[in-house]
C-alpha positions, 0 to 999 in steps of 0.5 A: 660347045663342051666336048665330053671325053671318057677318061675311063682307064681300061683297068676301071672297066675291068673292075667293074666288068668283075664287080657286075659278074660278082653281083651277078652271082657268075663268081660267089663268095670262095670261088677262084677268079681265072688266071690273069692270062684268062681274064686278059684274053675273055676281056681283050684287054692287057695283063697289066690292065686285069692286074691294076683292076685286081689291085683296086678291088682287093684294096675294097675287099672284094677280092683276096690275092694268095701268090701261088695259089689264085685270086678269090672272092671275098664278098658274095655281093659290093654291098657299097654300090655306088658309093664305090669311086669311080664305079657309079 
């Protein structure tokens, strides 16, 4: 018999939480993302968790971090869909 566990980290979950509201139209190209501290409370998740999620969709382009300023949205829509690793 296989056994199947979810290997999925917490902070993948948020970076796809926050590709599906972008997709979704809830943020749009321009628009400031809640603070870390808001995010980490809506999801129930760690600080740390909303941080490495950040991290991974800046490095795609998604997202734009401005120390002192906020986390913005780079792209309107991830044009890559699935060929996005670990977001299938």
């Amino acid at each position: 018999m296989s056994l199947k566990i979810d290997h999925t980290k917490i902070s993948d979950n948020v970076a796809r939480w926050l590709l599906d509201a972008i997709e979704r139209g809830e943020y749009k190209a321009g628009d400031k993302l809640p603070s870390v501290e808001q995010l980490a409370d809506q999801l129930g998740v760690g600080r740390s968790s909303v941080r490495e999620a950040w991290r991974h969709l800046q490095a795609l382009g998604v997202i734009r971090i401005i120390h002192g300023k906020g986390t913005f949205v780079t792209s309107p829509r991830l044009q890559l869909g699935t060929q996005v690793a670990g977001f299938s």
